[in-house]
gemmi code that builds the backbone of each chain (N, CA, C; Angstrom):
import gemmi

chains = {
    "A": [
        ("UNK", (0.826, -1.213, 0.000), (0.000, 0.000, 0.000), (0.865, 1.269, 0.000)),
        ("UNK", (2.269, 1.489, 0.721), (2.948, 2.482, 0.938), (3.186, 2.319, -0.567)),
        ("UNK", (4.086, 1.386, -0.841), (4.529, 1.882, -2.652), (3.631, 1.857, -3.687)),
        ("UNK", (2.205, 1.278, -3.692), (0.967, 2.312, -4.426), (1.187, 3.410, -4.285)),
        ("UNK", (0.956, 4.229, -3.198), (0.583, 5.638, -2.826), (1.606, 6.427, -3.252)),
        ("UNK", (3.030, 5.848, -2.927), (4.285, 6.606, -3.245), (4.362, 6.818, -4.886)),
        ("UNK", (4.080, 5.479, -5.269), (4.024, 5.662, -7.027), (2.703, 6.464, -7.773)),
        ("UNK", (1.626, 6.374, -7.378), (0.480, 7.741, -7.632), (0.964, 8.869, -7.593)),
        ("UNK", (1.874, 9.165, -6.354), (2.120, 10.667, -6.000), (3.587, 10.935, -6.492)),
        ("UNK", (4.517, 9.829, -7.414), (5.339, 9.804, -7.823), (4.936, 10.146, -10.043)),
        ("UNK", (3.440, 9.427, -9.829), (3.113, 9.953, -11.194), (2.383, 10.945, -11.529)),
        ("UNK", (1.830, 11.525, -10.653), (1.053, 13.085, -10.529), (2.200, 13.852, -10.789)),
        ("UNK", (3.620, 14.248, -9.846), (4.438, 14.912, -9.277), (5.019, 15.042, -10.840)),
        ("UNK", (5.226, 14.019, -11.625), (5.862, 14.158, -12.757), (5.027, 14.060, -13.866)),
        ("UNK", (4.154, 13.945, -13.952), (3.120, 14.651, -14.942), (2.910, 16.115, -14.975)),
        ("UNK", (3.085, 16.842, -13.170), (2.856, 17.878, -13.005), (4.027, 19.204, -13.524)),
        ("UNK", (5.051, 18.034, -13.344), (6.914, 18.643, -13.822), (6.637, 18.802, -15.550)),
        ("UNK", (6.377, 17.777, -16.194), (6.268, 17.165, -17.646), (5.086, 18.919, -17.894)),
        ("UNK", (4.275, 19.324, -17.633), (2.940, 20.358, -18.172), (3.678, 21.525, -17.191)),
        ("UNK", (4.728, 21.827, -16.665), (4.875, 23.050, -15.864), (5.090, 24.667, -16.802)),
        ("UNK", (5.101, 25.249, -16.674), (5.404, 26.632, -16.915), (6.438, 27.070, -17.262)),
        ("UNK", (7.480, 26.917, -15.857), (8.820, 27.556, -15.571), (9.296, 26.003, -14.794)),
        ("UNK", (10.496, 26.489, -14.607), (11.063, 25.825, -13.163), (11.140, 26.739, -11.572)),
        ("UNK", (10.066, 27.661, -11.677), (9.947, 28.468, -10.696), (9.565, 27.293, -9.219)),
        ("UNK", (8.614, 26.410, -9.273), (7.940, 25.743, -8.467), (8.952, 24.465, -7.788)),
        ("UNK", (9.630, 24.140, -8.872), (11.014, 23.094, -8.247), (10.377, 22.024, -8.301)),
        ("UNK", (9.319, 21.231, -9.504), (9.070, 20.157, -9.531), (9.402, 18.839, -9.087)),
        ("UNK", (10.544, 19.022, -9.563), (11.692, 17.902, -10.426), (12.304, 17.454, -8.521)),
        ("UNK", (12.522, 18.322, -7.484), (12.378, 17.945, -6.493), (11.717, 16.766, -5.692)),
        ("UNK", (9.918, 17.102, -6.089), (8.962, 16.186, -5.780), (9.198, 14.519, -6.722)),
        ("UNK", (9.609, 15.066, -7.631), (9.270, 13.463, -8.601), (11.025, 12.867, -8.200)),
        ("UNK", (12.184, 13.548, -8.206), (12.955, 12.317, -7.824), (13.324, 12.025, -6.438)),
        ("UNK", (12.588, 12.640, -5.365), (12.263, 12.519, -4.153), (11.224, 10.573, -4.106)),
        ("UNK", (9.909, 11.287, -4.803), (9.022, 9.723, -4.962), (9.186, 8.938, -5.472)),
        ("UNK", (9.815, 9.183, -6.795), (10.434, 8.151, -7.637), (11.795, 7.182, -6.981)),
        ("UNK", (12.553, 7.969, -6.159), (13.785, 7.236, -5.508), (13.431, 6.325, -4.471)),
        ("UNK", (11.880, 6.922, -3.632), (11.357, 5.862, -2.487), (10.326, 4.424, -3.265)),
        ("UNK", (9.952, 5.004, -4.138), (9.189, 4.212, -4.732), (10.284, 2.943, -5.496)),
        ("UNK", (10.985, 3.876, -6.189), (12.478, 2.107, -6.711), (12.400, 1.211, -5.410)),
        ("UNK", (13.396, 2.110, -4.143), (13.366, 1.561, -2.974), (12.277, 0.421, -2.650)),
        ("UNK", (11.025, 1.090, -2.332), (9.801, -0.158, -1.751), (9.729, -1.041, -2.743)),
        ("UNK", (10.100, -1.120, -4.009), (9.962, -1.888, -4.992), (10.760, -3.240, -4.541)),
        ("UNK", (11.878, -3.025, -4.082), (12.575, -3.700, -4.090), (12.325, -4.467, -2.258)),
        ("UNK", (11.803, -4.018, -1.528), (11.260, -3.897, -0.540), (10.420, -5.146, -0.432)),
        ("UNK", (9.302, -4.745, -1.485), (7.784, -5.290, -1.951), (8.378, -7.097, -2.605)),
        ("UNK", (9.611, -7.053, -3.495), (10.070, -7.782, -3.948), (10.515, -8.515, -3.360)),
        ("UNK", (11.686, -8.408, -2.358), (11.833, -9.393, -1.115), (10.554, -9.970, -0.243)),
        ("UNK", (9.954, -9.183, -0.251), (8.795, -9.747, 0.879), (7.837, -10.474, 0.204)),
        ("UNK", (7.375, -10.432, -1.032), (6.980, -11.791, -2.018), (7.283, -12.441, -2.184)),
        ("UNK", (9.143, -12.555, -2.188), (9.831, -13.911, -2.533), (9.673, -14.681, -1.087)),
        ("UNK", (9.569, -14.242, 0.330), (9.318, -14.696, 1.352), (8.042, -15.395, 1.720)),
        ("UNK", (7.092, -14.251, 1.571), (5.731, -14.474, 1.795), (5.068, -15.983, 0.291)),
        ("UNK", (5.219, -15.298, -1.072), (4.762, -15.893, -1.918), (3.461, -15.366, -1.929)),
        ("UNK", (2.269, -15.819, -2.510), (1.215, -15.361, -2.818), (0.058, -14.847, -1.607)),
        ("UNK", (0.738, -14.917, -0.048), (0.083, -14.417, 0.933), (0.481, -12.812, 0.899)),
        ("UNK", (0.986, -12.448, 0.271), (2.304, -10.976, 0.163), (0.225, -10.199, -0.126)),
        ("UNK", (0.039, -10.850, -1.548), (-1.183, -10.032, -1.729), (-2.397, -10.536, -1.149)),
        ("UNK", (-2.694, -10.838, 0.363), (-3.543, -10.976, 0.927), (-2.902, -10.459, 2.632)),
        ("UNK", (-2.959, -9.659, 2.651), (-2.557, -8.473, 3.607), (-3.481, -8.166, 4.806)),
        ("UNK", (-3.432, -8.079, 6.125), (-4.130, -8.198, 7.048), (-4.649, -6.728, 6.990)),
        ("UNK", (-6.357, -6.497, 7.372), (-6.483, -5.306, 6.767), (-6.142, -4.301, 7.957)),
        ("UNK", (-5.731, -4.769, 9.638), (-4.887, -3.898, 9.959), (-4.065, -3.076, 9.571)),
        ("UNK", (-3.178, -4.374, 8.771), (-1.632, -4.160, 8.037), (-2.029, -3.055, 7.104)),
        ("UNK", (-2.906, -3.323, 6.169), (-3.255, -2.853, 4.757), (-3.426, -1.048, 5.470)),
        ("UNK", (-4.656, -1.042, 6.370), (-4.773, 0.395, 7.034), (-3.118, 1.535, 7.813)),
        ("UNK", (-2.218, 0.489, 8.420), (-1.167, 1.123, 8.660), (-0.208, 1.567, 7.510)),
        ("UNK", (-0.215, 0.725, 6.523), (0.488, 0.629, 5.838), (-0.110, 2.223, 4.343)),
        ("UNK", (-0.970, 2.156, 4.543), (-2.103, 3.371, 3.836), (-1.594, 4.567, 4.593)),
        ("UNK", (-1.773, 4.123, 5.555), (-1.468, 5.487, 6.729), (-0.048, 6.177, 6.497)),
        ("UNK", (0.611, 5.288, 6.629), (1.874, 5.341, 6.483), (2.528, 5.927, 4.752)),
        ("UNK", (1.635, 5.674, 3.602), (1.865, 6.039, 2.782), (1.455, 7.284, 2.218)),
        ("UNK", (0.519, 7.874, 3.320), (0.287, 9.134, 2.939), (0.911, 10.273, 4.187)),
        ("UNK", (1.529, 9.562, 5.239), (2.740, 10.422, 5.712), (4.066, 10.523, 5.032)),
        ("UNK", (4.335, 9.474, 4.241), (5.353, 9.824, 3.418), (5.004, 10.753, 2.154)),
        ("UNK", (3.620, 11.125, 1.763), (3.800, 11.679, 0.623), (3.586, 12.804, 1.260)),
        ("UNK", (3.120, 13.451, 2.714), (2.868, 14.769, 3.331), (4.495, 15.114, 3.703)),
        ("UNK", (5.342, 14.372, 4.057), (6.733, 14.715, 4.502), (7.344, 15.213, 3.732)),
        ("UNK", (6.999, 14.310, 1.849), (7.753, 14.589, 0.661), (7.144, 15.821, 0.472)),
        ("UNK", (5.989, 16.318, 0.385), (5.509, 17.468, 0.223), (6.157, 19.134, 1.307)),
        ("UNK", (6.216, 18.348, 2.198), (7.074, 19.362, 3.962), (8.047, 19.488, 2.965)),
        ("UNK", (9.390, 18.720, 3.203), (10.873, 18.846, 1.997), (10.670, 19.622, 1.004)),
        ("UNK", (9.962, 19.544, 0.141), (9.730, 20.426, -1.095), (9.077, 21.931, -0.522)),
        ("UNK", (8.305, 22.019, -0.019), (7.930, 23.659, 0.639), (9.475, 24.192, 1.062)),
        ("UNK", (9.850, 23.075, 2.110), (11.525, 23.886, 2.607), (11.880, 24.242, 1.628)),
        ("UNK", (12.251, 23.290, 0.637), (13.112, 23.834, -0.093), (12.927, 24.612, -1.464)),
        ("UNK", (11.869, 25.180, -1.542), (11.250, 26.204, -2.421), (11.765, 27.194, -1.727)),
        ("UNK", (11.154, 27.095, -0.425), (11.495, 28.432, 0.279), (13.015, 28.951, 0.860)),
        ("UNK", (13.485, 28.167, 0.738), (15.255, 28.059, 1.368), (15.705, 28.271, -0.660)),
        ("UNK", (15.836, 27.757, -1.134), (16.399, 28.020, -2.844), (15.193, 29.619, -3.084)),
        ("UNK", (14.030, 29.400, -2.929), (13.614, 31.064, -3.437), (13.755, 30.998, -5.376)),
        ("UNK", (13.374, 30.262, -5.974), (13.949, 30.826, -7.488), (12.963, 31.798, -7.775)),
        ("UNK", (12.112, 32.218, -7.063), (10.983, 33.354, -7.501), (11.261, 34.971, -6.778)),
        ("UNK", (11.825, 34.721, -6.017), (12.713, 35.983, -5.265), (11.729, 36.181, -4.038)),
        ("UNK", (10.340, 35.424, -4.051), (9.448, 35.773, -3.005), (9.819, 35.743, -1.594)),
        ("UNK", (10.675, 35.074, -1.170), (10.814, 35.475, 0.360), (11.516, 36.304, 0.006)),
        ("UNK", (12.977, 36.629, -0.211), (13.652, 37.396, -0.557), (12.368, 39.625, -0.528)),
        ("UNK", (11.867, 39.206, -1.105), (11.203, 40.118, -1.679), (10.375, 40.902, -0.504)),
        ("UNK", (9.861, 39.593, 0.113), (8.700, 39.766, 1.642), (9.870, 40.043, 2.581)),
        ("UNK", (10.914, 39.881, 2.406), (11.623, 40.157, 3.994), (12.394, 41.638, 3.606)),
        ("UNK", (12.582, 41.655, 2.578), (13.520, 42.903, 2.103), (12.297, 43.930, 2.234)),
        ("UNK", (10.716, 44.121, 2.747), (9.473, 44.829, 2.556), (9.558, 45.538, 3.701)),
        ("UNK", (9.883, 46.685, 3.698), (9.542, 47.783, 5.197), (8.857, 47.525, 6.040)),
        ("UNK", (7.138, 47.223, 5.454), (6.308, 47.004, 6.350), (5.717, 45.328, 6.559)),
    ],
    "B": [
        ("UNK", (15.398, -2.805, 8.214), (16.068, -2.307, 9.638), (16.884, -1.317, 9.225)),
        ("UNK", (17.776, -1.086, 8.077), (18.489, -0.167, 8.192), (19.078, -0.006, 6.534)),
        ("UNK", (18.177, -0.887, 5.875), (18.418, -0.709, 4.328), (18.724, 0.675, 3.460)),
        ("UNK", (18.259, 1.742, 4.090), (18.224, 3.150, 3.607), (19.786, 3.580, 4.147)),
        ("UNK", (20.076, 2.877, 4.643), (21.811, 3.196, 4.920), (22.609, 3.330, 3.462)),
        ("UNK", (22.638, 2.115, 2.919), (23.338, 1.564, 1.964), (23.107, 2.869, 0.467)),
        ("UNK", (21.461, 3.459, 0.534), (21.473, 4.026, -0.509), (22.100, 5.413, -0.004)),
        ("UNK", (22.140, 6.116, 1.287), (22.704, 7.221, 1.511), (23.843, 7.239, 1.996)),
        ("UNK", (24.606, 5.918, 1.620), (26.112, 6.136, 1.984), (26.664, 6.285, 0.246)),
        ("UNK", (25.711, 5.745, -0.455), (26.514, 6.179, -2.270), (25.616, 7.404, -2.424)),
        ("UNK", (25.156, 7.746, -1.951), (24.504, 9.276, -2.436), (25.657, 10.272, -2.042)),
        ("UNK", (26.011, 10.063, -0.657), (27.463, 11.136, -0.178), (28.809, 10.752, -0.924)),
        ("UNK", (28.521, 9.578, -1.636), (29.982, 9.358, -2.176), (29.674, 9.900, -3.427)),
        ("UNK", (28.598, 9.563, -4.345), (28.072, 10.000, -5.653), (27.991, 12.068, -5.616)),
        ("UNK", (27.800, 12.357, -4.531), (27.978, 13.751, -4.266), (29.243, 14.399, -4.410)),
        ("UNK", (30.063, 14.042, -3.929), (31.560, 14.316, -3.420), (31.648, 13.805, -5.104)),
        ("UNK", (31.655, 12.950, -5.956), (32.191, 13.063, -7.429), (31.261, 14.178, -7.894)),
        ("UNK", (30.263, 14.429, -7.860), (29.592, 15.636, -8.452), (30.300, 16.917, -8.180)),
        ("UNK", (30.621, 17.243, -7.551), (31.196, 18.396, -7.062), (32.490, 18.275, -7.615)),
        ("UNK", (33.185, 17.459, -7.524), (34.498, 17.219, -8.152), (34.340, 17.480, -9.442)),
        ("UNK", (33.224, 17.258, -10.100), (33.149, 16.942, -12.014), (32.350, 18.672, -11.960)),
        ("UNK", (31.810, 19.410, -11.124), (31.292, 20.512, -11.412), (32.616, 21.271, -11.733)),
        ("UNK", (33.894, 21.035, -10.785), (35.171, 21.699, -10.819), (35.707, 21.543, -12.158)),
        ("UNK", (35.649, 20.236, -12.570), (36.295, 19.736, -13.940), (35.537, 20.513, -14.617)),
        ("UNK", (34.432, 20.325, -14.906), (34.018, 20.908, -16.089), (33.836, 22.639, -16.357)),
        ("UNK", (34.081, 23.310, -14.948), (34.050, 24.719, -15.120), (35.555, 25.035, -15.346)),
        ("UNK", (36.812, 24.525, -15.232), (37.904, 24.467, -15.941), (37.993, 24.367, -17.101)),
        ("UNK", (36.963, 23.638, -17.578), (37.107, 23.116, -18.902), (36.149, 23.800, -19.885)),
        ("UNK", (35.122, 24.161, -19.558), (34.226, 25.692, -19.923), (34.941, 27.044, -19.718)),
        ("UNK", (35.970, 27.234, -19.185), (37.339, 28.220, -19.087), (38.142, 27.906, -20.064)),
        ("UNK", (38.620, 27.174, -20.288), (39.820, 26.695, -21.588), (39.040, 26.082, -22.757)),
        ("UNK", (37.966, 26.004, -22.786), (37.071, 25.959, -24.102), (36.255, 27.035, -24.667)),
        ("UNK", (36.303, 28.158, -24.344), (35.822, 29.406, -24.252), (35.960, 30.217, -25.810)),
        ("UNK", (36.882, 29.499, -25.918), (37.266, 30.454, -27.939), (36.925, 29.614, -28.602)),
        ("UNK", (35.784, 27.955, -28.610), (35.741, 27.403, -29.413), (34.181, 28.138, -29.616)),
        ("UNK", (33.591, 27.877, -31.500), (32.915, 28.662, -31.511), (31.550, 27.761, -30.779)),
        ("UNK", (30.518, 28.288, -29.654), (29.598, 27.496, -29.692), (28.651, 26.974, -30.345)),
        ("UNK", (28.552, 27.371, -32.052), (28.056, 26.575, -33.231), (28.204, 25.561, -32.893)),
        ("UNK", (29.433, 25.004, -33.084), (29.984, 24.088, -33.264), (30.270, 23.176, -32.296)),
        ("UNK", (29.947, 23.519, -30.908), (30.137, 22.323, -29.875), (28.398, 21.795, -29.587)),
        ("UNK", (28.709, 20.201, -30.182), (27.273, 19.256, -29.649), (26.524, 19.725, -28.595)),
        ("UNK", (25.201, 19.696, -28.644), (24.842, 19.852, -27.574), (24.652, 18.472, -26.445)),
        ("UNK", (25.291, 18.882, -25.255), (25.191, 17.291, -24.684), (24.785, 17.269, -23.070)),
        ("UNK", (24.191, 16.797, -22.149), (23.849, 17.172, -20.629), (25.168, 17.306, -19.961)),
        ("UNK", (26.141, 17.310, -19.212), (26.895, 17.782, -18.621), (26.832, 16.649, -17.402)),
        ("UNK", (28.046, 15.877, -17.291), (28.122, 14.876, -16.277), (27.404, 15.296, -14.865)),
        ("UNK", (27.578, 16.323, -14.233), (27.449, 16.922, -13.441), (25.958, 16.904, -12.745)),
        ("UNK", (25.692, 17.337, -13.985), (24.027, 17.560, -13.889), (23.528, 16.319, -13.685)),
        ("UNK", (23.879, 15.133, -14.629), (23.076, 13.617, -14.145), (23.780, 13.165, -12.853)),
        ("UNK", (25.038, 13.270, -12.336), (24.995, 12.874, -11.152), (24.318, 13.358, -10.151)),
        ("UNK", (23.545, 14.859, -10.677), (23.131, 15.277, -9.492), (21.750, 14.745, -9.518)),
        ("UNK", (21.273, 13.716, -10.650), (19.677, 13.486, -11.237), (20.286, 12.026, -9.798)),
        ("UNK", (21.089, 11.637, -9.791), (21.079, 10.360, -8.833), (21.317, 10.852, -7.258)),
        ("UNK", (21.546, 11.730, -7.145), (21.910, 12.072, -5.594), (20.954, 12.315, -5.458)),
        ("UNK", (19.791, 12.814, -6.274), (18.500, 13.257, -6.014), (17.620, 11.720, -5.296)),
        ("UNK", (18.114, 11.301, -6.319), (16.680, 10.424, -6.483), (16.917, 9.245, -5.268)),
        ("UNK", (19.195, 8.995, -4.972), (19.010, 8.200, -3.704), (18.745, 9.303, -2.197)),
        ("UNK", (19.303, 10.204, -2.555), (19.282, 10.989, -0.691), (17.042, 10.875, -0.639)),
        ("UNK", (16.375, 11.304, -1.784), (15.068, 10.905, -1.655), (14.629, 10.369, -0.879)),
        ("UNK", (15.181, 9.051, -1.617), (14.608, 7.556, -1.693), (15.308, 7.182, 0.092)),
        ("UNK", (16.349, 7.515, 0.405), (16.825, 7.102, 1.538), (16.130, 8.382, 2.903)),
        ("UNK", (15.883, 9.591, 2.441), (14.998, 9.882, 3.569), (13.667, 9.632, 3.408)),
        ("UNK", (12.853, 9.463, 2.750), (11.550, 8.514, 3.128), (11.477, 7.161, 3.868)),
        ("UNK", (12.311, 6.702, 3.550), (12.303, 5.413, 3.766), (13.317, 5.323, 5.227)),
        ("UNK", (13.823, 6.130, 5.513), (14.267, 6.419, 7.186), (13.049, 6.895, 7.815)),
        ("UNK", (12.393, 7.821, 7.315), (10.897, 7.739, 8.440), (9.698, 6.584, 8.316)),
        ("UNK", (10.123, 5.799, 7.357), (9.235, 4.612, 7.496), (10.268, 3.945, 8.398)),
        ("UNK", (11.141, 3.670, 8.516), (12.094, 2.981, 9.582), (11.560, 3.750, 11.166)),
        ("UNK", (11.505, 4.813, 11.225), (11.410, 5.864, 12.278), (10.069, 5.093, 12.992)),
        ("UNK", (8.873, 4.729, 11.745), (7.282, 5.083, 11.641), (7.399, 3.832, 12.621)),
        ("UNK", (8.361, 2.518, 11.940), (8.110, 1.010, 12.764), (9.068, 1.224, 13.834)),
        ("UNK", (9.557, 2.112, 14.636), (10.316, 2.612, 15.385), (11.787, 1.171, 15.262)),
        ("UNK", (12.582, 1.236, 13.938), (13.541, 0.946, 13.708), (14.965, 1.568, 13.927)),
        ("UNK", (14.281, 2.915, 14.342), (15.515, 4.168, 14.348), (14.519, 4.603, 15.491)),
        ("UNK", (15.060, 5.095, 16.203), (15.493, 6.156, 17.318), (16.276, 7.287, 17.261)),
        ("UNK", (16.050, 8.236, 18.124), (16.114, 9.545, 18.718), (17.553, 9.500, 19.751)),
        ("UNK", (17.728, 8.115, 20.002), (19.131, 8.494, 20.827), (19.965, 6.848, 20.440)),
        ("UNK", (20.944, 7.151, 21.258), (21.919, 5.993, 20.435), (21.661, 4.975, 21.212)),
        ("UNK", (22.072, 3.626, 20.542), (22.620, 3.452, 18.906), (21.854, 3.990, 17.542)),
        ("UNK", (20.750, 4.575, 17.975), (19.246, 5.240, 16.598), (19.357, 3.947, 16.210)),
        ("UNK", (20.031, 2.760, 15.571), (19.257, 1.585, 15.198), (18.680, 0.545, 16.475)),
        ("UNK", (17.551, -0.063, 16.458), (17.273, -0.563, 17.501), (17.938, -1.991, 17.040)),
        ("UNK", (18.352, -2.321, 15.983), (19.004, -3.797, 15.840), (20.193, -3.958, 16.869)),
        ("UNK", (20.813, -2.242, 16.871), (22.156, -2.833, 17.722), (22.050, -3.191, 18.557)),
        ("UNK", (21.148, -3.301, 19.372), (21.222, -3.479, 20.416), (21.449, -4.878, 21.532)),
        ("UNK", (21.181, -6.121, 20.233), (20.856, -7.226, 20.359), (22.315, -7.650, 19.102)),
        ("UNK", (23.062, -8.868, 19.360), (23.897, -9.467, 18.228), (22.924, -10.152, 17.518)),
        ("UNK", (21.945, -10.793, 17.521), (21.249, -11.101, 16.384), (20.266, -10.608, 15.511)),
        ("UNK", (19.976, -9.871, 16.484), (19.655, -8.429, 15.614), (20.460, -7.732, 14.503)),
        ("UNK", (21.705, -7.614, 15.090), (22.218, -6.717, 14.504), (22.849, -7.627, 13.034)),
        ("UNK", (22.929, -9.055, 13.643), (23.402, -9.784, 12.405), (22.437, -9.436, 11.003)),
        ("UNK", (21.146, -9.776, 11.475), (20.029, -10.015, 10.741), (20.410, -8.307, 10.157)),
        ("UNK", (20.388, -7.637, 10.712), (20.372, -6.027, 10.167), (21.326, -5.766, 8.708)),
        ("UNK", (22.670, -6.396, 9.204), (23.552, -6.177, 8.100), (23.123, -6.969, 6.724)),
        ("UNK", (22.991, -8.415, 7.185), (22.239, -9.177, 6.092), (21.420, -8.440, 5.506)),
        ("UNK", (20.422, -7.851, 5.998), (19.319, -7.284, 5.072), (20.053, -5.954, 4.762)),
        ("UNK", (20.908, -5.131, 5.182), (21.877, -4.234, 4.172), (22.679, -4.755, 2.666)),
        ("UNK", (23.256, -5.597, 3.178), (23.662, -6.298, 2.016), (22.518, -6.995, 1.294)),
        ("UNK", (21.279, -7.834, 0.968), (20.612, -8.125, 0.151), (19.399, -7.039, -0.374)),
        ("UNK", (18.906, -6.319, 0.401), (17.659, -5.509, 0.101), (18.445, -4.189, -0.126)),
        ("UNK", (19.062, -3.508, 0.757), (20.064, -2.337, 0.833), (20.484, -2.047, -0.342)),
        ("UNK", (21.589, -3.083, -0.963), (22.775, -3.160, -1.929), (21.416, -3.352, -3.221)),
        ("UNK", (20.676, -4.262, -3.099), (19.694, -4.277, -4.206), (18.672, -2.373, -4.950)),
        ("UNK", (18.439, -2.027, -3.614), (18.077, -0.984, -3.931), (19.107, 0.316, -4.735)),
        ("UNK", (20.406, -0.136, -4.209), (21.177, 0.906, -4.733), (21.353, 0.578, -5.889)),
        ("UNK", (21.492, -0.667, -6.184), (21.782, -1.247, -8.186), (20.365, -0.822, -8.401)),
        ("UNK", (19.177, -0.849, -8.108), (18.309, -0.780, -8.706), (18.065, 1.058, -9.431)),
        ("UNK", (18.372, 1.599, -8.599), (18.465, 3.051, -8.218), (19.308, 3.569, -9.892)),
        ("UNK", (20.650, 2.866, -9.254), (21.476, 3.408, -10.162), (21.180, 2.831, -11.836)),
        ("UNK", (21.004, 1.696, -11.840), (20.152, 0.917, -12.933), (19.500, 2.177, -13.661)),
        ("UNK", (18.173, 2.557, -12.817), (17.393, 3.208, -13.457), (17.765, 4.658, -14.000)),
        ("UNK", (18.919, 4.550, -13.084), (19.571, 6.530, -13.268), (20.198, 6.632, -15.082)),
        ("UNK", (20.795, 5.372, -14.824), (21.719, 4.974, -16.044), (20.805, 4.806, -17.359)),
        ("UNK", (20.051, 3.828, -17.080), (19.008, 4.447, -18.461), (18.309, 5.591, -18.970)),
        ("UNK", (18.248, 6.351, -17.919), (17.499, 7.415, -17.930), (18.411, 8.751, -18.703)),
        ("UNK", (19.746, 8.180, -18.458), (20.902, 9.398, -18.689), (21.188, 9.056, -20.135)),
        ("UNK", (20.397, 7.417, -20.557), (21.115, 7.286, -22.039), (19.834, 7.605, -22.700)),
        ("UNK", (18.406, 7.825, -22.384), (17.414, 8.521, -22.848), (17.103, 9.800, -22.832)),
        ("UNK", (18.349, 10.765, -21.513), (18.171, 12.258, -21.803), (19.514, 12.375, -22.860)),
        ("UNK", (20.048, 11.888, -22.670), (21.290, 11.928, -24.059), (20.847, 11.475, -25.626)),
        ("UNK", (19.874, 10.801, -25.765), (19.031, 10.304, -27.078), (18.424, 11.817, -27.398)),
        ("UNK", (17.457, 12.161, -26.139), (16.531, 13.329, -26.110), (17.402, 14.337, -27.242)),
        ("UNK", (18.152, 14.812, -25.982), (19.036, 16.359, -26.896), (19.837, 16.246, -28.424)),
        ("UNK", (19.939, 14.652, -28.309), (20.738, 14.935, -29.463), (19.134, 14.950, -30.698)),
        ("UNK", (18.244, 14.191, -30.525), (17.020, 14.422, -31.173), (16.527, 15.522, -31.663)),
        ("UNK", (16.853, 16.141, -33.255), (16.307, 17.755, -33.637), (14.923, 17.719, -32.956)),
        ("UNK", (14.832, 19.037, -32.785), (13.518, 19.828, -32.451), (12.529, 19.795, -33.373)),
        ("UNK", (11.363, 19.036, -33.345), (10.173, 19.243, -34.582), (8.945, 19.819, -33.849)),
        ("UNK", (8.837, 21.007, -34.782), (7.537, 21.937, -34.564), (6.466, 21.280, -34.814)),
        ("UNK", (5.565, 20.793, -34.117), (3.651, 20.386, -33.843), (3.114, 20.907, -34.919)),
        ("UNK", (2.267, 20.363, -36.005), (1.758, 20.755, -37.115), (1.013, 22.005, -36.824)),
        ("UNK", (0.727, 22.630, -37.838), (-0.536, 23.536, -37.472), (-1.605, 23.621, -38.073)),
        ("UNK", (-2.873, 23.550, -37.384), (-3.991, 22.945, -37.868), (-4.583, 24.405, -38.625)),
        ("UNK", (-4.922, 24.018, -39.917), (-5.148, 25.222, -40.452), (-7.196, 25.114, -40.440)),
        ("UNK", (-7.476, 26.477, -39.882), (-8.880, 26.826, -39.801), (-9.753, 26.970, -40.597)),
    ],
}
model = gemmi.Model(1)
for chain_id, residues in chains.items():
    chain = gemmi.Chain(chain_id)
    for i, (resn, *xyz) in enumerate(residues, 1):
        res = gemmi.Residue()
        res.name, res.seqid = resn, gemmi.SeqId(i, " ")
        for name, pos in zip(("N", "CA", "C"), xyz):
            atom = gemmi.Atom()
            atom.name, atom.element = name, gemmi.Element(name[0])
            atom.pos, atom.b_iso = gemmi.Position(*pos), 0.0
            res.add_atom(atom)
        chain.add_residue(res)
    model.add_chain(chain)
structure = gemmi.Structure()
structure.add_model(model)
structure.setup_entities()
C-alpha cells in the first residue's frame, strides 16, 4: 500500500513537472524525491513476495490500514521537503522580496 | 532495519564526485571558451546527471528512514538503530543491508543509467515543430 501511494504521488508529481510553466515551483524535487522511495519499496515489496509468496497479496487489513497510513505520511513529509526547499532556494525571489518589505 | 543506509552512503559518495566533475568541467568551460559554440554538440553535462542520482538516492533514503522511524527501527538516541542493540539483531540487520540495501542501490542506479542514455538520445534528437492545424 505504501509503494501504491508513493508511485500515484510519484506519477502526478511528474506529470505535473512534464505540463509546468517555468522551473519556478522546483518540480523535479517532488518526482525524484518519490520516484527514488518508490524504486526503494519496490525492491522492498520484492523481497517480501519472494518470502511471503502469494500471501504478500492478501494483507491483514490492519496491516493494509497502517500501511495506507503510512503512505500518505510519506507523501505529506515529501511534500514538507519540497515547501523547505522552495522556500530556502527562493527561485521566484518571493521570500527574498517579503523580507527585504519595510512594512 | 536499516536498508536506507546503503542508498545514503553512495549518495554522499556520488555527491563528493559531483562536485568534483562541477570543478572539472568549469575548468574546462574556461579553456574551451574560444571554441565557436556553433559548433560544440549539444550534450547534458556529467554533473548535472549525477546530481539526477543524488536526487533520487538521498530521496529515496529519507523517506524510507521515516518509514524505519514510523516502525520505530531508528530512534532519537543511540545506537538510533534498535538492531544494535541485540547481536542477532544486529546480524540479521547487516544481512538485510547487504541483500535488500545493496539491491536498492543497483536498482536506483540501474534506473539513473538508463534514464541518462534517454536524456542523451533526447538532446541529441532535432527539435520538430507540432503541425498547425489550419482553420
Amino acid at each position: 500500500m505504501t509503494l501504491l501511494i508513493t508511485v500515484f504521488a510519484a506519477v502526478i508529481a511528474t506529470l505535473t513537472w512534464y505540463n509546468r510553466k517555468n522551473d519556478d515551483l522546483k518540480i523535479e524535487v517532488l518526482c525524484f524525491m518519490y520516484w527514488g522511495a518508490s524504486l526503494m519499496w519496490l525492491i522492498d515489496a520484492i523481497f517480501e513476495f519472494a518470502e511471503l509468496k502469494a500471501d504478500y497479496f492478501a494483507p491483514a487489513a490492519q496491516d493494509m490500514l497502517n500501511d495506507a497510513f503510512l503512505g500518505l505520511a510519506v507523501v505529506a513529509l515529501g511534500l514538507v521537503i519540497w515547501v523547505c526547499v522552495l522556500l530556502i532556494k527562493d527561485p521566484k525571489g518571493s521570500v527574498r522580496a517579503a523580507l527585504k518589505k519595510s512594512n | 532495519m536499516a536498508c536506507f543506509l546503503v542508498s545514503a552512503a553512495e549518495a554522499a559518495v556520488v555527491k563528493a564526485v559531483e562536485k568534483h566533475e562541477e570543478k572539472v568541467e568549469a575548468q574546462a568551460a574556461v579553456s574551451e571558451s574560444a571554441v565557436n559554440e556553433a559548433e560544440v554538440e549539444p550534450k547534458i553535462p556529467m554533473s548535472r546527471k549525477l546530481k539526477w542520482l543524488t536526487r533520487l538516492l538521498i530521496g529515496g533514503a529519507v523517506l524510507l528512514a521515516f518509514e524505519h522511524v514510523w516502525h520505530g527501527e531508528v530512534v532519537p538516541w543511540f545506537p538510533f538503530l534498535t538492531a544494535m542493540s541485540d547481536p542477532a539483531d544486529t546480524a540479521e540487520m547487516l544481512h538485510e543491508m547487504a541483500t535488500v540495501g545493496v539491491s536498492m542501490a543497483v536498482l536506483i542506479t540501474a534506473v539513473w543509467f538508463v534514464m541518462c542514455k534517454v536524456a542523451d538520445a533526447l538532446v541529441k534528437k532535432p527539435v520538430v515543430e507540432p503541425e498547425k492545424t489550419i482553420a
